[in-house]
N, C-alpha and C positions, 0 to 999 in steps of 0.2 A: 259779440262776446269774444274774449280773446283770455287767454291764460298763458301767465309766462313759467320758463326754468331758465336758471341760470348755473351751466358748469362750464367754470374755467370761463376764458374767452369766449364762448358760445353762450347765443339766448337764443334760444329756442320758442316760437310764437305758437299755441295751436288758433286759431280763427274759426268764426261761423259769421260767410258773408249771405247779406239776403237782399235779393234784387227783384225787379220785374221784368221779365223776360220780354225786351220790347223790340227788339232789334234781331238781322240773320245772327246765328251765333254758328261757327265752323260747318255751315249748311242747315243748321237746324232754325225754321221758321219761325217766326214772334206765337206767342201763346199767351201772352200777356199775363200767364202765373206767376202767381211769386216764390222765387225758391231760393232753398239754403243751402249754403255747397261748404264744405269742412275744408278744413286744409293745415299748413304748417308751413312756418318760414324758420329758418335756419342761421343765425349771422353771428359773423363773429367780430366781435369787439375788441378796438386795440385803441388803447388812449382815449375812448368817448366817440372813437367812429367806425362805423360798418366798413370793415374790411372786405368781407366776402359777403354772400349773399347767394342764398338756394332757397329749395322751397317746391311746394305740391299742393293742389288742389285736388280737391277729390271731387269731380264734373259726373265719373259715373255715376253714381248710386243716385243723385240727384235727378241727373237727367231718366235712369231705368227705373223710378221711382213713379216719375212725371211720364210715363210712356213718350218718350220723348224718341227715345231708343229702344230698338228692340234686342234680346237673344234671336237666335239665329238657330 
């Protein structure tokens, strides 16, 4: 799923990617669940091409959702 906005130069992406947890991912072990992680890209447009480029996924909620990670 993805939704867009457009102001000015900028388009802004929100996303919902979903995968299978198959592989190490930044030390955290395969669990073979499938999960959805949110996010947003950021770009800005000049003449029809990405000039700049940012952007966030949101990995917590996802992973403290999936006991993947714990609070402390």
């Amino acid at each position: 799923m993805r939704t867009v906005h457009i102001e000015g130069d900028y388009v802004i992406s929100e996303f919902i990617m979903k995968g299978t947890h198959k592989g190490d991912f930044f030390g955290i072990k395969p669990t073979n669940k499938v999960l959805d992680i949110t996010g947003v890209d950021i770009d800005k447009v000049i003449d029809g091409r990405i000039v700049e480029h940012g952007g966030a996924a949101n990995t917590f909620e996802t992973f403290f959702e999936h006991h993947l990670i714990r609070s402390v």
